[in-house]
C-alpha positions as CSV (number, residue, x, y, z in Angstrom):
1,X,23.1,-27.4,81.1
2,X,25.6,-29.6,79.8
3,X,26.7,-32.8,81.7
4,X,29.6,-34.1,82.6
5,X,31.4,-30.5,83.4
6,X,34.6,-29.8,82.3
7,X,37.5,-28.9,84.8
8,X,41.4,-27.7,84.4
9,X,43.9,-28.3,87.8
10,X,46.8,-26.2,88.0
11,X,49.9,-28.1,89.8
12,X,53.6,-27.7,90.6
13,X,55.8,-29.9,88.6
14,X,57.9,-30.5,91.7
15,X,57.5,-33.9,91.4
16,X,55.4,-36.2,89.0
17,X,53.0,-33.4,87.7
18,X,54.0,-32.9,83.9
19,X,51.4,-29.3,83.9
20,X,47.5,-28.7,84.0
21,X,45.3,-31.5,84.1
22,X,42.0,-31.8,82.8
23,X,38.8,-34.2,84.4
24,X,35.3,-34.1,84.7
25,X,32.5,-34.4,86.6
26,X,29.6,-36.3,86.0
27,X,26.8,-35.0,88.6
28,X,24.4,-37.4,87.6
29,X,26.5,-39.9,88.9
30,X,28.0,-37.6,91.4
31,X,31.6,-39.1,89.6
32,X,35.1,-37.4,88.9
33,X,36.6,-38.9,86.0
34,X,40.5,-39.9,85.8
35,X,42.6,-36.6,85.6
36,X,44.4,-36.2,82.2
37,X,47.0,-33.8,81.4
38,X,46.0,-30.9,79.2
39,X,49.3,-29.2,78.7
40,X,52.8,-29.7,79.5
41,X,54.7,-26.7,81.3
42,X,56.2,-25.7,84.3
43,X,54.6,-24.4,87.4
44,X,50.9,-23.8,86.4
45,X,49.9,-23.4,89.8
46,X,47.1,-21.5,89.1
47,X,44.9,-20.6,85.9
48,X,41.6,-18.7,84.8
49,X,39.6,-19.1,81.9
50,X,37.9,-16.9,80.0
51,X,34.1,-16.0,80.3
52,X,33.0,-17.2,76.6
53,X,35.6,-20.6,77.6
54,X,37.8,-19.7,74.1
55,X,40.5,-19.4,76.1
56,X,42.5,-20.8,79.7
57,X,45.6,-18.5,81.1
58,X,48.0,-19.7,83.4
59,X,50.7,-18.5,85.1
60,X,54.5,-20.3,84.0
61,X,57.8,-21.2,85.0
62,X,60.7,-21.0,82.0
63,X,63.8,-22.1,83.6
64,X,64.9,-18.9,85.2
65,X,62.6,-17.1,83.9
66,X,58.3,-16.4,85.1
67,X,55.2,-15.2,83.2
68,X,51.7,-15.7,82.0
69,X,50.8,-18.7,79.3
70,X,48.0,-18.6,77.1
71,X,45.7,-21.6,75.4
72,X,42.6,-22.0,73.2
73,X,40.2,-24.3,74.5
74,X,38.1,-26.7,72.6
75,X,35.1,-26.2,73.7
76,X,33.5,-29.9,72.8
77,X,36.7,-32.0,73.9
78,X,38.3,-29.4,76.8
79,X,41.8,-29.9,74.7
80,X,44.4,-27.2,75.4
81,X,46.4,-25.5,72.6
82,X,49.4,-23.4,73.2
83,X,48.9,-19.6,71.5
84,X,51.9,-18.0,73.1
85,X,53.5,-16.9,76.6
86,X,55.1,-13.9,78.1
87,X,57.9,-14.8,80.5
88,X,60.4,-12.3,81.9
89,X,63.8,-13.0,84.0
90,X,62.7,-14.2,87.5
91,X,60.3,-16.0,89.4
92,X,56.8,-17.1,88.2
93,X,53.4,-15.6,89.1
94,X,51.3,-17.3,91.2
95,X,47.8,-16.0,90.3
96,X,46.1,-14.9,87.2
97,X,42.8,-13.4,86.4
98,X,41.0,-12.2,82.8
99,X,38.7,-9.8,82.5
100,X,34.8,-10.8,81.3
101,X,35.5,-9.4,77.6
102,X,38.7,-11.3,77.1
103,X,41.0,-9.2,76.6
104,X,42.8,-8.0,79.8
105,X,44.6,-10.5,81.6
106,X,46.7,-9.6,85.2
107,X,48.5,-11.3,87.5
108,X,50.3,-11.4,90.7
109,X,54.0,-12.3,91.6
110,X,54.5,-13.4,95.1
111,X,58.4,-13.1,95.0
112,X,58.5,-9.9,93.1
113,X,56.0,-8.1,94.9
114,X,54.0,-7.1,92.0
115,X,51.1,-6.8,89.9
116,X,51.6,-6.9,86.0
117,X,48.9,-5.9,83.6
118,X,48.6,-7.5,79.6
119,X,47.1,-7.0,77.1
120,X,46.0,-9.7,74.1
121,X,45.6,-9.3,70.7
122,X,42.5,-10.3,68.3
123,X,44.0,-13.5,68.2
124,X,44.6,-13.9,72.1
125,X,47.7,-14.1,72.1
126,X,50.1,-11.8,75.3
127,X,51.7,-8.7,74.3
128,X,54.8,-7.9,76.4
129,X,52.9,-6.7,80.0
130,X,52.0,-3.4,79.4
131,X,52.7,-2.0,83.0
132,X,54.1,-3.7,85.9
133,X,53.3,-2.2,89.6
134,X,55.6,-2.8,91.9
135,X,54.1,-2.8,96.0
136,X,56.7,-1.4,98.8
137,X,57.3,-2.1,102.9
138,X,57.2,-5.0,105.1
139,X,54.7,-6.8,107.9
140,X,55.7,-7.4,111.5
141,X,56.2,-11.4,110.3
142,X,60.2,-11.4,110.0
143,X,60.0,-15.3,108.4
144,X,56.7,-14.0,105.9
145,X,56.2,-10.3,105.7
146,X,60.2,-9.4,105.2
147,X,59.2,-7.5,101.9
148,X,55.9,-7.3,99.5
149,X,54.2,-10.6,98.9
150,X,51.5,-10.1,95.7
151,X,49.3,-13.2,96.3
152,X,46.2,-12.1,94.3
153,X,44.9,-9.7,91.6
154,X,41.7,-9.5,89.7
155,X,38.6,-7.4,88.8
156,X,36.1,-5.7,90.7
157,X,32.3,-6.3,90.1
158,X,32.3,-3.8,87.4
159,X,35.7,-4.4,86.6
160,X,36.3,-0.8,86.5
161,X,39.4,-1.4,89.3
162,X,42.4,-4.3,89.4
163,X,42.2,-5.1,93.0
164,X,45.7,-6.6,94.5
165,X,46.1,-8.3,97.7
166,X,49.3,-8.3,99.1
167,X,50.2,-11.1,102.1
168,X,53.8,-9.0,102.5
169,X,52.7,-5.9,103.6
170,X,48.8,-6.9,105.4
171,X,47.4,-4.6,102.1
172,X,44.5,-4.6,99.6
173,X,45.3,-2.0,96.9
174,X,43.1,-0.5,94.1
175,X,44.5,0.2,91.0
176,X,42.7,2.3,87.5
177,X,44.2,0.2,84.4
178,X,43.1,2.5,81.5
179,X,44.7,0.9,78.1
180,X,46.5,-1.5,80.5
181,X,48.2,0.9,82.6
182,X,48.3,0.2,86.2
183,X,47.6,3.5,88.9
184,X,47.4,3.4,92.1
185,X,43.9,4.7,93.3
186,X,43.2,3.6,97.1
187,X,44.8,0.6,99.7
188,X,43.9,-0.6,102.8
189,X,45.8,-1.5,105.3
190,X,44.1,-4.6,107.3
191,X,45.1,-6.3,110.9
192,X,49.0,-6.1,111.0
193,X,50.3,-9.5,110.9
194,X,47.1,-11.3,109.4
195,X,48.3,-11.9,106.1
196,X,45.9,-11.3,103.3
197,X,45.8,-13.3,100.1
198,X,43.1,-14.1,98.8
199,X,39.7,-11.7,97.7
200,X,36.0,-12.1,96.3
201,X,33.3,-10.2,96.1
202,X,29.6,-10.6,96.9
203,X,27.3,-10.6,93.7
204,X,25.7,-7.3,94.9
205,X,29.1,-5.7,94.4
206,X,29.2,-3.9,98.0
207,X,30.7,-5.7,99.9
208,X,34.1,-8.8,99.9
209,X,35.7,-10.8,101.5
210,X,39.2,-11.7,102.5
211,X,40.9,-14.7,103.4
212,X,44.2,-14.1,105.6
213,X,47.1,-17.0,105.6
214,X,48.6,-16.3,108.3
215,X,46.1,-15.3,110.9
216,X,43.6,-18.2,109.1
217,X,40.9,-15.2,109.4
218,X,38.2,-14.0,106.7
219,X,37.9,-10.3,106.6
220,X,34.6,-8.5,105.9
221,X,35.0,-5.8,103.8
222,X,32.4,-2.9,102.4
223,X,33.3,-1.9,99.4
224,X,32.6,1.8,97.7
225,X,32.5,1.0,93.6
226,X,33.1,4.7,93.0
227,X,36.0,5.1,94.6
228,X,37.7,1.7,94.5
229,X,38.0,1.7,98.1
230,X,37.5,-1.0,101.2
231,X,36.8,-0.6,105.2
232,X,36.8,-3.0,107.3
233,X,33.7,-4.2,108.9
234,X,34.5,-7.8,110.8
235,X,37.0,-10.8,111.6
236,X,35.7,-14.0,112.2
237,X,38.4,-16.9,112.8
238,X,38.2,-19.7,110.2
239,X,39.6,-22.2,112.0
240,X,38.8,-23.1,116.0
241,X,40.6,-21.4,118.6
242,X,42.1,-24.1,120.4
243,X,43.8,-25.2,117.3
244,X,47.6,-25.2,118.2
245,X,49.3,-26.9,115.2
246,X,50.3,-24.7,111.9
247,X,47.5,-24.0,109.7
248,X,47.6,-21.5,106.8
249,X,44.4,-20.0,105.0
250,X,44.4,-20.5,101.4
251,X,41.1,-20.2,98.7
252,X,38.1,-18.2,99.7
253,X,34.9,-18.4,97.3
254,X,31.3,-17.6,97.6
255,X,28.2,-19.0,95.9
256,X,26.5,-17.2,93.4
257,X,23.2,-16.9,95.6
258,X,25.6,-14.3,98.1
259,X,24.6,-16.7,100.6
260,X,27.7,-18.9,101.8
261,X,31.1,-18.0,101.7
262,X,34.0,-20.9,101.9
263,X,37.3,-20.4,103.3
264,X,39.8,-23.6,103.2
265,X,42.5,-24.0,105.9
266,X,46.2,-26.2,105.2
267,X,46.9,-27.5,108.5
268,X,43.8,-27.7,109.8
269,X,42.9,-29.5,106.4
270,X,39.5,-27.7,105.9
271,X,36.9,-25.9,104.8
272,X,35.0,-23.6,106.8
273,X,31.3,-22.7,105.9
274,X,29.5,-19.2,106.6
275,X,26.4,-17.9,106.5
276,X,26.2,-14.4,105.1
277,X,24.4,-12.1,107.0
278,X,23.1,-8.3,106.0
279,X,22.8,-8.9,102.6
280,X,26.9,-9.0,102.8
281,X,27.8,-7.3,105.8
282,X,28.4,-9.8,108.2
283,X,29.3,-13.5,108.4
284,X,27.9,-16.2,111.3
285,X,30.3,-19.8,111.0
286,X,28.3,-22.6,110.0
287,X,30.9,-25.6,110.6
288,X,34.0,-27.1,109.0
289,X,34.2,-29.8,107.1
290,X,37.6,-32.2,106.1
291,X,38.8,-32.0,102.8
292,X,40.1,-35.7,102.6
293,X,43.7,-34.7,102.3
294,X,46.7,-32.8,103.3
295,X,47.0,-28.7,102.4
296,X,43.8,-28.0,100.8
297,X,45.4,-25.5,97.9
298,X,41.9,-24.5,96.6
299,X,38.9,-25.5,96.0
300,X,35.8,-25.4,93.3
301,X,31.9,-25.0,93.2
302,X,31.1,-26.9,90.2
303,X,28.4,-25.2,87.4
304,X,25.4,-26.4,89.5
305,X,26.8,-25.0,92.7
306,X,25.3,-28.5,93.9
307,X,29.1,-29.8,94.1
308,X,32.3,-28.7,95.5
309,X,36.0,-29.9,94.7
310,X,38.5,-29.6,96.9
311,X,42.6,-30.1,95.6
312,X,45.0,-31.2,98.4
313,X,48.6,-30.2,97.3
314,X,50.5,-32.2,100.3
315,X,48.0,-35.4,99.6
316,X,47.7,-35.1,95.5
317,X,44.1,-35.8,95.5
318,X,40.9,-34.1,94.4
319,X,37.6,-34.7,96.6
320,X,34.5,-34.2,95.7
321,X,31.6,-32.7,98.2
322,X,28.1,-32.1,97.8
323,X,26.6,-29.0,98.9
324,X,23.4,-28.5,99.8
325,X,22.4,-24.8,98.8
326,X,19.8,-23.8,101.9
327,X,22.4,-25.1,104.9
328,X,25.6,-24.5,102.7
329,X,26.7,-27.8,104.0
330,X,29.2,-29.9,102.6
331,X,29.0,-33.8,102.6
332,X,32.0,-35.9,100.9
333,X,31.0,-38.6,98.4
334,X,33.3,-41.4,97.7
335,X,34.8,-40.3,94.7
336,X,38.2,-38.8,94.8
337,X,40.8,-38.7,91.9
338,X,44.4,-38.2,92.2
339,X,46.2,-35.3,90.7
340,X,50.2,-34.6,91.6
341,X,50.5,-31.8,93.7
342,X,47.3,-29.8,92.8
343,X,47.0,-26.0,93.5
344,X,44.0,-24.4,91.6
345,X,41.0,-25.7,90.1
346,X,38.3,-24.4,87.3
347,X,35.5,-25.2,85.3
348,X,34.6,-24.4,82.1
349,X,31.5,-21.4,82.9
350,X,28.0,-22.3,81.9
351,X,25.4,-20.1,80.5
């Protein structure tokens, strides 16, 4: 396995941030290297990269306009190179996913309250989305849930199904996407209120898990691969009870094993570790663990799963952990690199 790993952190160019960044890590020396930016553009808050690393997608701002960005990668050096982008009037996306042949890309829009499909040529480069599905209704939150809120979309296990998750309206939906065309096939409706955003599934494909922002909760789903379709099976509060102060749930992961899942809070500036239970079916907390900044956007198990990174938007750092794989514990180390207002964070896959 090759060593030092490459990594990609999607920011907001708010501020100082000029686009994505670029660093590695050295697990040898248990080092993150200076971050470097990869690209210039606006917004990239969050990116995915393909399964055979040719390629990184992210979503972009273009003055007043929003869409999806596409790069080849250099596989020895981690360089970006722009192949094209797909931007429509009104507000960027704020979460992208590619399918595991490279050639279906979706993402969600948070403001628009939808979930637009593409479709990319030989060359990789967008066509114009080919459908765009647009969610409807509102959540009891008056300040958050006023209308549809599309915070995530991405493949299921056998990426037969585009699964959407949809803060807005407390829904997970299912969607069929023959030749890029988006149909609706099943939604659940979760805890009113709770928020959902963020979803992954465990690696035996029946069962996932949801992280809500504003109830800070992880949801414990069962999921039916033939039908596309979710019940709910637990709730298990991901930050403590007596925890008074504003805290929002953002990233949720799981290691590749199936057994630990990681939620991260912004407020309560954490992670919280689980244990997974019935071979997916349940959760039991294991503790939380400070991720050395302020609004913990997202985090990252590194290729080894023997690391984590964690980006704090509010702070502009990077922390590294290291996780030991039979407790699921995470320890910091003292390295920590500083990235302007980070969001999402990837490596290059291995293997």
């Amino acid at each position: 396995m090759a060593n030092p790993f490459i990594g990609y952190i999607g920011t907001y160019t708010k501020g100082e941030s000029k686009g994505i960044y670029k660093f590695t890590l050295d697990t040898e020396k248990k080092e993150l290297s200076e971050a470097k930016v990869a690209a210039e553009l606006d917004n990239p808050t969050y990116v995915a990269i393909s399964k055979d690393n040719q390629n990184l997608y992210s979503v972009v701002k273009d003055g007043n306009s929003g869409g999806l960005a596409v790069f080849s990668i250099d596989e020895q050096t981690g360089d970006l190179q722009s192949i094209n982008q797909q931007v429509t009037e009104g507000p960027s996306p704020c979460h992208v996913s590619v399918n595991k042949a490279n050639h279906f890309v979706v993402t969600a829009n948070y403001h628009r309250g939808t979930i637009e499909a593409y479709l990319l040529n030989e060359d990789k480069s967008a066509n114009p989305a080919a459908s765009v599905a647009e969610h409807t209704g509102s959540g009891p939150n008056l300040e958050r849930q006023e209308k549809p809120h599309a915070h995530y979309s991405g493949f299921t296990p056998d990426e037969k199904y585009v699964v959407a998750v949809d803060l807005g309206i407390d829904q997970i939906i299912t969607y069929s996407c023959d030749q890029g065309v988006l149909k609706k096939v099943s939604s659940l409706s979760v805890k009113p209120g709770s928020g959902p955003r963020h979803i992954v599934f465990h690696p035996n494909g029946k069962f996932a898990y949801v992280m809500t922002e504003l109830s800070n909760e992880v949801i414990v789903l069962s999921y039916n691969a033939d039908e596309g379709s979710f019940q709910e099976l637990q709730y298990i509060p991901a930050i403590p009870e007596d925890f008074a102060e504003n805290s929002q749930g953002s990233a949720i992961h799981i290691s590749s094993d199936g057994k630990f899942v990681y939620a991260a809070n912004r407020g309560h500036d954490s992670i919280a570790v689980f244990k997974v239970e019935n071979d997916g079916g349940k959760l039991e907390f294991v503790e939380w663990t400070s991720t050395g900044g302020h609004w913990p956007r997202d985090f990252v198990l590194d290729p080894t799963e023997r690391f984590v990174i964690a980006t704090n938007q509010e702070s502009s750092n990077a922390v590294l952990f290291e996780r030991d794989p039979e407790t699921g514990k995470l320890t910091r180390l003292p390295s920590e690199i500083s990235v302007p207002d980070p969001v999402c964070v990837k490596f290059l896959h291995q293997g």
